[in-house]
C-alpha positions as CSV (number, residue, x, y, z in Angstrom):
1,X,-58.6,52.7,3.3
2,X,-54.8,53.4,1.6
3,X,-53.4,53.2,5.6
4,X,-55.6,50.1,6.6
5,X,-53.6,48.6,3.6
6,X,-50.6,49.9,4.4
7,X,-50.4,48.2,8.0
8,X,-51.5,45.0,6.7
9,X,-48.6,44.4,4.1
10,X,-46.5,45.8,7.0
11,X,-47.5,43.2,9.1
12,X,-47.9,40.6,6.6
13,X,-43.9,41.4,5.9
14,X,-43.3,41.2,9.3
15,X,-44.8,37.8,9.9
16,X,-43.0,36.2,6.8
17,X,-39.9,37.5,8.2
18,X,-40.7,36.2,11.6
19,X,-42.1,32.7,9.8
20,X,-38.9,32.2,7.9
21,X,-36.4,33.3,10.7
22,X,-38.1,30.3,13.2
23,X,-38.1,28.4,10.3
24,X,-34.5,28.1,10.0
25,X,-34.0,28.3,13.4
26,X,-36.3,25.3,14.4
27,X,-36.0,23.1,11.0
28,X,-32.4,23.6,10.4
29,X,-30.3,25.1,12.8
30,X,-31.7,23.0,16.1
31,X,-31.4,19.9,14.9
32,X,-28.3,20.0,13.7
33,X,-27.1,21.3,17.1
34,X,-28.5,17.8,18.4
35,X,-27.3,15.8,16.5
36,X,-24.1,17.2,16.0
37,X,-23.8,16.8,19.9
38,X,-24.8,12.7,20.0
39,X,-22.4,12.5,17.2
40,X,-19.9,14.4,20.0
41,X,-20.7,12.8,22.9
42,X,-22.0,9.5,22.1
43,X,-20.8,8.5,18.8
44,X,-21.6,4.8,18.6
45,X,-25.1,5.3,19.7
46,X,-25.4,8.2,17.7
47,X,-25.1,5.4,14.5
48,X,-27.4,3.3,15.9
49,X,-27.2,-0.4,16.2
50,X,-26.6,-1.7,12.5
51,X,-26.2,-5.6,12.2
52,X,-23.8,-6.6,10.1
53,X,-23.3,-10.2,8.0
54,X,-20.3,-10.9,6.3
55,X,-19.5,-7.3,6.2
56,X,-22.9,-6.1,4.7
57,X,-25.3,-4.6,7.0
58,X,-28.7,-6.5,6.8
59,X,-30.4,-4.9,9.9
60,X,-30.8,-2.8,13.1
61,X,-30.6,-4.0,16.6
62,X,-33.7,-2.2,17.5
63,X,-37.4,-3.2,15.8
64,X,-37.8,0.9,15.9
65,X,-35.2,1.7,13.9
């Protein structure tokens, strides 16, 4: 029963260390890659299409956005 135990925290470690590793990777690391790059290679899309009224933005291009 003690080893049966054993291997299951084992594994449970193993799995929160795997969870929080793609964690990072996909939630924080990835998308910064992207958007760091459309701020890189296309900078004034990558702002989007802000309307702007005497100076004051009041709305987007796009309905979407």
């Amino acid at each position: 029963m003690k080893n049966t135990m054993k291997t299951t925290i084992k594994n449970f470690g193993k799995a929160f260390k795997i969870s929080l590793f793609m964690m990072i990777i996909c939630g924080l690391l990835f998308p910064l890659l992207v958007t760091g790059t459309s701020f890189l290679v296309f900078p004034k899309q990558a702002r989007g299409n802000i309307i702007e009224y005497n100076g004051k933005a009041i709305g987007s291009k796009y309905i979407g956005q």
